[in-house]
C-alpha positions in Angstrom: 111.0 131.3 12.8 111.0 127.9 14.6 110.5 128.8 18.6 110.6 126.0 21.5 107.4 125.8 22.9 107.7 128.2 26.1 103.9 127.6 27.5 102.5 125.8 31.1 104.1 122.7 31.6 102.4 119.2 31.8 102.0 116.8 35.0 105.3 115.4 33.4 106.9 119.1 32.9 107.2 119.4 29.6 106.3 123.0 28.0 103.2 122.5 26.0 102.7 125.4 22.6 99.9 126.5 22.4 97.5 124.1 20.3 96.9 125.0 16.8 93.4 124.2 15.4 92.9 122.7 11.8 89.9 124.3 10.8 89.6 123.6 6.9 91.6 121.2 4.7 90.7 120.4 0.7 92.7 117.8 -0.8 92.7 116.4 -4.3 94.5 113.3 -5.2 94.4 110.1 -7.8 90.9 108.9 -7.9 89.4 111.4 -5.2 89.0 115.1 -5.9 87.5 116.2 -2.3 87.9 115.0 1.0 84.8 112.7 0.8 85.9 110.9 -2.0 89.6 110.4 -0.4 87.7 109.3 2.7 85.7 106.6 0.8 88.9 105.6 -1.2 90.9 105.0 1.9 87.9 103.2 3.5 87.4 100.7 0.4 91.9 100.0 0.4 91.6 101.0 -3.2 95.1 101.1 -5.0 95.6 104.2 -7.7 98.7 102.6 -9.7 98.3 102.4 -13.0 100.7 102.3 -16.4 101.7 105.8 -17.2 100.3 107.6 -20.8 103.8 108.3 -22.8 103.2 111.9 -23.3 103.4 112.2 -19.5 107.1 111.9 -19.8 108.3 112.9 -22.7 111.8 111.2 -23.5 112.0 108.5 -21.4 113.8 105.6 -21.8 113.7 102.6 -19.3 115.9 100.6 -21.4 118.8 102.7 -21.3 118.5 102.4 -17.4 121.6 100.7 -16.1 118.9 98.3 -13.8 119.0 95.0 -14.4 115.6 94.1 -15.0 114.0 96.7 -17.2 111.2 99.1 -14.6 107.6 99.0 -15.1 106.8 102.8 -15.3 103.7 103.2 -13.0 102.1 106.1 -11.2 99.0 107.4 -9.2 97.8 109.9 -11.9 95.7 113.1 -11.6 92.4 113.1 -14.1 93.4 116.1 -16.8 96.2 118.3 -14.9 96.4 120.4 -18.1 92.3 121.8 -16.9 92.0 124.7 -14.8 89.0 127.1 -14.1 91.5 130.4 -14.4 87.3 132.0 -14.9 86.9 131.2 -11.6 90.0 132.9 -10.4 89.8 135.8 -12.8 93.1 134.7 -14.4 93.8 135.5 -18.3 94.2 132.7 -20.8 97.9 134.0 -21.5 99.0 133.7 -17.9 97.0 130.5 -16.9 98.5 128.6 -19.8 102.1 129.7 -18.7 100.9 128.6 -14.8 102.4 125.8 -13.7 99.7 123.0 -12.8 100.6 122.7 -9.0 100.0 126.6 -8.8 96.8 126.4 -10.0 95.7 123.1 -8.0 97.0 125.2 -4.7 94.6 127.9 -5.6 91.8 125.9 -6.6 92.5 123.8 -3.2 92.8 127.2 -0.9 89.3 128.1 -2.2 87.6 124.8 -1.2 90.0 124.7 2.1 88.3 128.1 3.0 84.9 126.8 2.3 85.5 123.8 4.3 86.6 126.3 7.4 83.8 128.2 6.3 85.3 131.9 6.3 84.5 133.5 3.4 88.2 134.7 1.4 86.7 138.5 1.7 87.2 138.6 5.6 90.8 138.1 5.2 91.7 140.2 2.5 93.9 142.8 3.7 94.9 141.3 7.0 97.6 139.4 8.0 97.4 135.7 6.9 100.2 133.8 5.9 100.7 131.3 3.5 103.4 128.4 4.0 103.6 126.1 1.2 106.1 123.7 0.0 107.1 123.1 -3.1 110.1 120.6 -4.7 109.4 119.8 -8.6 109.9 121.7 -11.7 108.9 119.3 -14.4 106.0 121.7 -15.8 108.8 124.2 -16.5 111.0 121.6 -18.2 108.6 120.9 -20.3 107.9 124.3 -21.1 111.9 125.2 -21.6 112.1 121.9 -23.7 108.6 123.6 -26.1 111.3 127.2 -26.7 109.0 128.9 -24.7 110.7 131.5 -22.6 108.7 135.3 -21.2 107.4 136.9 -18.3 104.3 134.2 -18.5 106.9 131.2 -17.8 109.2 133.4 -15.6 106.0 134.3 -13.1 104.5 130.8 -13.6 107.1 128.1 -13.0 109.3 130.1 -10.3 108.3 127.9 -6.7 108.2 131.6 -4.8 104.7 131.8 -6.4 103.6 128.4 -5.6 103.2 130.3 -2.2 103.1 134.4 -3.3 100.0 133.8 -5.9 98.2 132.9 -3.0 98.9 135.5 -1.3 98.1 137.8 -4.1 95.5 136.2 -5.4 93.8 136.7 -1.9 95.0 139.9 -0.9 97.1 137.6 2.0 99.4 140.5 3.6 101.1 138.0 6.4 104.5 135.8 5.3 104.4 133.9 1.9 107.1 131.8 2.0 107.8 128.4 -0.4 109.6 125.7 1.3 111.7 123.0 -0.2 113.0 120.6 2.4 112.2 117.9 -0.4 109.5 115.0 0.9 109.3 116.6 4.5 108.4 119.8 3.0 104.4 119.5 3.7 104.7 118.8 7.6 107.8 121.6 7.3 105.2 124.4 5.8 102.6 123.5 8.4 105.2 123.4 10.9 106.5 126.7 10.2 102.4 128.0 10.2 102.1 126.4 13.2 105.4 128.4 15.0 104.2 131.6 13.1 100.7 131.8 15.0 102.2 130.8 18.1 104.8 133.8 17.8 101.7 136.3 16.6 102.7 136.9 13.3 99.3 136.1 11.7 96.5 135.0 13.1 95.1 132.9 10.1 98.0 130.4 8.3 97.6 128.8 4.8 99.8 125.6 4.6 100.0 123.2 2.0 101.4 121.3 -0.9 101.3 120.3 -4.7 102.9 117.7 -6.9 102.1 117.0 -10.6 104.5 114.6 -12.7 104.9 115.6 -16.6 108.7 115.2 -17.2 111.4 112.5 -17.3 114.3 113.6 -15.6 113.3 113.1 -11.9 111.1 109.6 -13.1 114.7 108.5 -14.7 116.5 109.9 -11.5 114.7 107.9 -9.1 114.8 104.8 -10.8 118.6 104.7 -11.3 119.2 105.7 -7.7 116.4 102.8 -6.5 113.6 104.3 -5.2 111.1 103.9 -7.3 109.4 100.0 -7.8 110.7 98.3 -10.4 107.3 96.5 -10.1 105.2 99.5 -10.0 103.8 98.6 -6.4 103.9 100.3 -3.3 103.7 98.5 -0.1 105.2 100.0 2.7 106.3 97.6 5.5 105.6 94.7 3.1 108.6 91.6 3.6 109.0 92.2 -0.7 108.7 96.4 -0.7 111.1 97.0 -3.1 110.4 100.8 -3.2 107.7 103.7 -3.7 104.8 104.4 -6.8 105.0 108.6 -7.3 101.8 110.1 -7.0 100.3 113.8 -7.9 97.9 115.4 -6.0 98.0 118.1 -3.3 96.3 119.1 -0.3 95.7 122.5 2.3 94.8 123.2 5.4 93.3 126.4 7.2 95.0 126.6 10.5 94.2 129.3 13.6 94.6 129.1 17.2 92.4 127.2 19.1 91.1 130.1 21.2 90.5 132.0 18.6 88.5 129.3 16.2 86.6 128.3 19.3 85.5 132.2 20.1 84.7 132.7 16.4 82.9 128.9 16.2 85.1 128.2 13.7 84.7 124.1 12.6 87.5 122.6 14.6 88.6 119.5 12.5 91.3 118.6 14.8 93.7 120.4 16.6 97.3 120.4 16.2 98.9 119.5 19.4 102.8 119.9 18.2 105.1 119.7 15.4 108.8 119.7 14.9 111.6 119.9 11.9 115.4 118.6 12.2 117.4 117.8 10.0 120.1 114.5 10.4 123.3 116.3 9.9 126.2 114.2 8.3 125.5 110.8 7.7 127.1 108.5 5.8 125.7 109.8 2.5 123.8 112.6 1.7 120.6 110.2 1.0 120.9 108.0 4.4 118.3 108.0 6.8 119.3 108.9 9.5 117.4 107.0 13.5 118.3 109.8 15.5 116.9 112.3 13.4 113.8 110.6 13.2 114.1 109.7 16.6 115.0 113.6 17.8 111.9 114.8 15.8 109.6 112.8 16.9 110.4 113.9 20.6 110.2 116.9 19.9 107.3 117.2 18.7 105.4 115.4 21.6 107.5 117.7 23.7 106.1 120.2 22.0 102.8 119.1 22.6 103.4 118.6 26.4 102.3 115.1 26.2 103.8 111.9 26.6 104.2 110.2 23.1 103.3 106.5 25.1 100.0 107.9 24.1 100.2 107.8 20.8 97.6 105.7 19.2 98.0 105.9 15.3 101.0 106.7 13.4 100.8 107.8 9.8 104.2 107.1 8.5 106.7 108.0 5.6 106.3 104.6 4.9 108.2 104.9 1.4 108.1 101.5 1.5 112.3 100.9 1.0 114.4 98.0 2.7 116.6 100.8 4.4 113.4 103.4 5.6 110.3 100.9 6.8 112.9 99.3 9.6 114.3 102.5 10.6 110.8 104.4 10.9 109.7 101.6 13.0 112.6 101.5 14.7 112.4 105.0 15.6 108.9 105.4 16.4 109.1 101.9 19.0 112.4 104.1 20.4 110.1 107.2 21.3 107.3 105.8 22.1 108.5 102.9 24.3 105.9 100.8 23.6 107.9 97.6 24.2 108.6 97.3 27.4 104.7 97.0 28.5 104.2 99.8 30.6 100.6 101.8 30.5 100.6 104.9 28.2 101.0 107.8 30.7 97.7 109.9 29.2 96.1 107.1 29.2 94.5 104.0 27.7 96.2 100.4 28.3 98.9 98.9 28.4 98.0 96.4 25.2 95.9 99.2 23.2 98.4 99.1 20.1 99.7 102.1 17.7 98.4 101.4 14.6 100.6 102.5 11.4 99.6 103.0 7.7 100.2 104.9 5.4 98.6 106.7 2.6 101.5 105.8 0.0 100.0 102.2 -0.3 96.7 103.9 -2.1 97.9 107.0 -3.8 101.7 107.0 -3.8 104.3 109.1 -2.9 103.4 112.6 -3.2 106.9 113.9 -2.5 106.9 117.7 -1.7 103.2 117.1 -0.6 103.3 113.9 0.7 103.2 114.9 4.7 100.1 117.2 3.9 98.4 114.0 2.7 99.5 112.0 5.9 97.8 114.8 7.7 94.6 114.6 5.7 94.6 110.9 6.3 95.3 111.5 10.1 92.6 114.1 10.6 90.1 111.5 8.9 91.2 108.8 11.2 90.5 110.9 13.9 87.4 111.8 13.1 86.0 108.2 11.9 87.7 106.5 14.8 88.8 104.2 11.9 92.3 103.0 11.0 92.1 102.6 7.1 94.3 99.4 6.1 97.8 99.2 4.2 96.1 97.4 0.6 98.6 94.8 0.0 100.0 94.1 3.3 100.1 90.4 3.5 103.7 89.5 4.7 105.7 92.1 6.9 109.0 92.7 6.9 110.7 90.4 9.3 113.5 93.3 9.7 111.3 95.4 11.5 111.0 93.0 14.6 107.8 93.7 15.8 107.4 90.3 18.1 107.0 91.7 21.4 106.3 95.2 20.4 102.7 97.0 20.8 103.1 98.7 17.1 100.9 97.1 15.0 100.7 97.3 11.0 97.3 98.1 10.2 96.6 94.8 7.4 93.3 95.6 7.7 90.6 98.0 8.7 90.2 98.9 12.5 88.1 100.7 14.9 90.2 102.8 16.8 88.5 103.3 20.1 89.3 106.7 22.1 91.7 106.2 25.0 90.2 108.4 27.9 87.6 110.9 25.4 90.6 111.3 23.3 92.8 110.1 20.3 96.3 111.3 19.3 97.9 110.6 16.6 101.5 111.4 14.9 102.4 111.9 11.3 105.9 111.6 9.6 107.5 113.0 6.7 111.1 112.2 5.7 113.0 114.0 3.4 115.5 112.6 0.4 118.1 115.5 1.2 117.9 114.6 5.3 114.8 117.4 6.4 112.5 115.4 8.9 109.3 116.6 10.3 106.3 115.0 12.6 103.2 116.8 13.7 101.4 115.5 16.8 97.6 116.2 16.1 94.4 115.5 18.0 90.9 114.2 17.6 88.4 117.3 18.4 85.0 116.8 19.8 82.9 120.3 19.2 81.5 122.0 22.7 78.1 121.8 23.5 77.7 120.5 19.1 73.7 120.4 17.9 72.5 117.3 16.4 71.0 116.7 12.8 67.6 116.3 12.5 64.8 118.9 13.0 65.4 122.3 13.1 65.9 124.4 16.6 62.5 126.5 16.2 58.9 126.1 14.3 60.4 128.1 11.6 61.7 126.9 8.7 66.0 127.3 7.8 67.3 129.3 5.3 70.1 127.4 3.5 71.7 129.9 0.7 73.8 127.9 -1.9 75.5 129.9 -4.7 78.2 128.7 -7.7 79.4 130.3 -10.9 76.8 128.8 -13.6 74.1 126.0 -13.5 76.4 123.3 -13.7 78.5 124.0 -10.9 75.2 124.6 -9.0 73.8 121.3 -9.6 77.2 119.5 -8.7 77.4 121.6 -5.4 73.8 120.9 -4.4 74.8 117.1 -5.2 77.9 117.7 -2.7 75.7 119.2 0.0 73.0 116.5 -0.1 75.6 113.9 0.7 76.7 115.7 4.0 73.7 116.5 5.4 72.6 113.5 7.3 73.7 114.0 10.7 74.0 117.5 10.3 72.9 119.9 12.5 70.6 122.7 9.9 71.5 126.0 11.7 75.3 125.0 11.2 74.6 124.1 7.8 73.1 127.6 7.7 75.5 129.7 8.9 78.4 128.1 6.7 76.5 128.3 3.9 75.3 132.3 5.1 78.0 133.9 6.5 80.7 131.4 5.7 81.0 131.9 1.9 81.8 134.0 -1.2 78.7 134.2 -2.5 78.8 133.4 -6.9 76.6 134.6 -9.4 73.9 131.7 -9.8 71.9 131.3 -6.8 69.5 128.9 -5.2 67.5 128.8 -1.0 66.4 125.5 0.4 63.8 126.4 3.1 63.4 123.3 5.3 62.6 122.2 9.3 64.2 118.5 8.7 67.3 117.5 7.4 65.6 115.1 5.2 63.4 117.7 3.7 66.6 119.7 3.1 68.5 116.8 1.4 65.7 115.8 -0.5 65.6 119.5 -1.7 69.3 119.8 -2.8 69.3 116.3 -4.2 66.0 117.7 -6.5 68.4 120.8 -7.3 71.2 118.5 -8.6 68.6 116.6 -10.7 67.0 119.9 -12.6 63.4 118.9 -10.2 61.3 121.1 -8.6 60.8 120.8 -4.8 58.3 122.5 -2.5 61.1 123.8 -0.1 63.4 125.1 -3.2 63.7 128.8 -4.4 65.3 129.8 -7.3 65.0 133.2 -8.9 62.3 132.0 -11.1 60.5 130.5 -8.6 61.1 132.0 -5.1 59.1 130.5 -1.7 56.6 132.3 -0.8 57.9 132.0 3.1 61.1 133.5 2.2 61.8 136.9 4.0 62.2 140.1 1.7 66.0 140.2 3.0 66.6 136.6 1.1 64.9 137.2 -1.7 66.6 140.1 -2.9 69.8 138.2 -1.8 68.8 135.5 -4.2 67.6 137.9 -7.2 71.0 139.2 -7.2 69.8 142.2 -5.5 72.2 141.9 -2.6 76.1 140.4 -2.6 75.7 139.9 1.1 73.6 137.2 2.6 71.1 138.3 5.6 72.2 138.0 9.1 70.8 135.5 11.1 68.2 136.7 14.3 69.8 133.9 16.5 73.6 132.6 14.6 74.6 129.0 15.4 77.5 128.6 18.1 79.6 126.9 15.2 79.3 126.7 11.5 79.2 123.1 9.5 82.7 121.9 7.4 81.0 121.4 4.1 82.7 120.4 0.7 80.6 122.8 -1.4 82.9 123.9 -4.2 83.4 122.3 -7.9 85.1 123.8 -10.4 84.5 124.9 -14.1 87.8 123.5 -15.7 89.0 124.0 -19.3 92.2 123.1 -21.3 95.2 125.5 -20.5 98.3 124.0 -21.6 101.3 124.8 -23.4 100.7 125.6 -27.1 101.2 123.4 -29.7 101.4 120.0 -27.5 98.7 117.6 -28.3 95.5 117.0 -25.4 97.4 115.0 -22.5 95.9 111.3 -23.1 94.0 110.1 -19.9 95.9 107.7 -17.8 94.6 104.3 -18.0 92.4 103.1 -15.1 94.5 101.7 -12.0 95.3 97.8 -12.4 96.6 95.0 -9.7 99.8 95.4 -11.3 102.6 92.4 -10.9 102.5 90.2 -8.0 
């Protein structure tokens, strides 16, 4: 399914594929359950590591370890991964209970990924979408095999096919649904294999993504015999003590189309995915050995891939699992490709001194194995779009072993403005499996054609903004959401996301407004249970609103009116909360909440 890129060559004649663009992404990781709250997490270098409850794994004993010292057990926890809003999805109790929690975080984040791209789920049921997910733990159906609990339920809700196929189903998705496992390169591999499946025509709408939830003790005892896990309980990739990685749960997707296509259909381009590339390292002196020409042979690759010359790579989001043996070999291998040492100008541009920043999102939320690439990418994509590095927390002596005197690669210690070389940035991610997999995606910054800016509103007339959720509660957290985005915001995008860019839910609400400001004041009223001049709700509907809307927002009508005069693009909003309740294997006590996150040992 992998093909070599076979389109126009660059000025340095390498085939370029044809670029892929990202147009929705959800992720939901420890401490952050949307993209904005990841964005402000990264920004503020907060650390998720915390002591880990007992009932998370059951059975686990550090001191029969044979470590010397006995391991701190510490981890980057999810709030309540036994909650799920299987309401929402239309999911029995029976079978949601069975479900194994990174199924139902993969639906609930293909929902909000949608709503970010804004295409409402209807328009592509029955077509031929794929879904590319990877998958790599089974500790939700140890547990369950451990409770005696064995039926059709369990079979259909711990097998990794379905982390992919319920998707698929759940959707109507009639493209390939395939589940990956090339271990912690399986994220990057599934987007990857999306990527080389709209290049080829398969589908012309890809789903890729990953989950990871921890709740059993033979992979946590696993990794800290073989030494992979801190003993400390501290992630700090690069660092001169990095002893090893802090697992983390959490998962993320990404709605993916070619760029033609996403630009004819004013899709919300996010970035745009300029190559990508999977090898694999072949024998090596163990089966667990990294291996510097696989990492170097990917890399290259992918930026041939991309038809550009990797010299203009600006930011690097590494595997960074933060090991003696990996943090020198990733540099090593990156410096290699990239030739940044020998102080010649990047060929696409920029200078000679402009540095490639590296960082990596295992130093705030862990090591997300099966989904840690798709969390790189989600880190990437924001660093693109803020033009800001977001620091390494705890970064205060590097390794010496990665001999960086000299070199242009720079560890980002701190925060950074990351100025665009030439109108663009570029920017590679890495993810490095245990079991030899390797994968890098080269992705782009993306600046919209011809984009409106926030403020007033094109015309005299007010905007429609049409907001919809499954009950009050969910209304009022969404119209909380939708305030926060709105300054800067362009209203007509805002309204044709919100219009013809959504699944519209029972419980409805309009926001008539001319300004951005009157608009946010509006939602922010909504989330408070206020009144607000501009504000319909079935009760109280504006008297401006046109016949069409009304009966839209009386329940009349399932289908929001058309706009006279549609905006070029639609907005990439984070609109969606969810209802959650307990589903979790019967007779087991409520799951205690992890403590909060702590400095940990020094």
């Amino acid at each position: 399914m992998f093909r070599e890129p076979d389109g126009p060559a660059d000025a340095a004649g390498s085939p370029a594929g044809e670029p892929i663009a990202l147009v929705g992404m959800a992720c939901r990781v420890s401490g952050a359950d949307d993209l904005i709250e990841f964005a402000a997490l990264l920004d503020r270098g907060e650390v998720r590591f915390g002591p880990v409850p007992e009932d998370r794994f059951p059975g686990l004993d550090v001191s029969a370890l044979r470590m010397t010292d006995k391991p701190l057990v510490r981890a980057a926890l999810l709030h309540r991964i036994d909650e799920f809003d299987a309401a929402f999805f239309g999911i029995r109790n029976r079978m949601a209970v069975a479900m194994d929690p990174a199924q139902r975080i993969l639906l609930e984040l293909t929902w909000q990924a949608l709503e970010h791209a804004a295409i409402p789920p209807d328009r592509l049921a029955g077509g031929d979408t794929g879904v590319y997910v990877a998958a790599g733990g089974y500790d939700f159906r140890e547990r369950v095999a451990a409770a005696g609990i064995r039926d059709g339920y369990t079979g259909v809700g711990n097998l990794l096919s379905f982390n992919a196929n319920r998707i698929s189903q759940q959707f109507d998705l009639r493209g390939p649904s395939i589940t990956v496992d090339t271990a912690c390169a399986g994220g990057l591999t599934a987007v990857a294999l999306a990527v080389s499946e709209l290049r080829s025509g398969t589908c012309d709408t890809a789903v890729a993504g990953s989950s990871n939830i921890l709740c059993a003790a033979l992979n946590e005892a696993a990794y800290f015999q073989s030494g992979m896990l801190s003993p400390r309980g501290r992630c700090v990739p690069f660092s001169a003590d990095a002893d090893g990685y802090v697992r983390g749960e959490g998962g993320a997707v990404f709605i993916l189309r070619r760029l033609a296509d996403a630009r004819r259909d004013g899709d919300p381009v996010q970035a745009v995915i300029r190559g990508a590339a999977v090898r694999h390292g072949g024998r090596t002196k163990t089966m667990t050995s990294p291996s510097l020409s696989a990492q170097t042979a990917v890399i290259s690759r992918a930026w041939r891939d991309s038809g550009l010359s990797p010299r203009a790579m600006g930011y690097l989001e590494a595997h960074g699992t933060a090991t003696p043996a990996g943090d020198p070999l990733e540099i090593a291998a990156v410096r290699q490709v990239t030739g940044r040492d020998d102080g010649a100008a990047p060929a696409d541009g920029g200078d000679a001194q402009d540095p490639l920043w590296v960082s990596s999102a295992k130093a705030n939320v862990g090591h997300l194995e099966a989904a840690a690439g798709c969390i790189g990418l989600v880190k990437a994509v924001l660093t693109l779009r803020s033009g800001r590095v977001f620091p390494i927390p705890g970064l205060h002596e590097i390794n010496p072993g990665l001999e960086l005197a000299g070199s242009s690669v720079a560890l980002a210690d701190r925060p950074v403005d990351w100025a665009a070389a030439g109108g663009r940035r570029l920017a590679g991610v890495n993810a490095f499996g245990i079991s030899g997999s390797v994968a890098h995606v080269v992705v782009e910054s993306w600046a919209a054609d011809g984009a409106e800016s926030g403020g007033e509103a094109a015309g005299t007339a007010p905007v429609a903004l049409a907001l919809s959720a499954t009950g009050d509660g969910t209304l009022r957290r969404s119209a909380a959401l939708l305030a926060r985005q709105l300054p800067g915001a362009a209203l007509t995008e805002v309204a044709a996301a919100l219009g013809s860019g959504r699944h519209h839910l029972d419980r409805r609400a309009v926001v008539l407004a001319r300004r951005v400001d009157e608009a946010r004041e509006a939602f922010e009223a909504l989330s408070e249970g206020r009144s607000h001049p501009a504000l319909s709700d079935p009760a109280e509907p504006h008297p401006d609103l046109s016949p069409a809307s009304a009966e839209w927002l009386s329940g009349g009508t399932s289908a929001w009116p058309p706009d006279p005069e549609p905006a070029r693009t639609r907005a990439a909003l984070v609109t969606c909360p969810f209802d959650r309740h307990r589903f979790w294997i019967p007779g087991e006590p409520e799951l205690k909440d992890a403590p909060p996150p702590d400095d940990g040992p020094r």
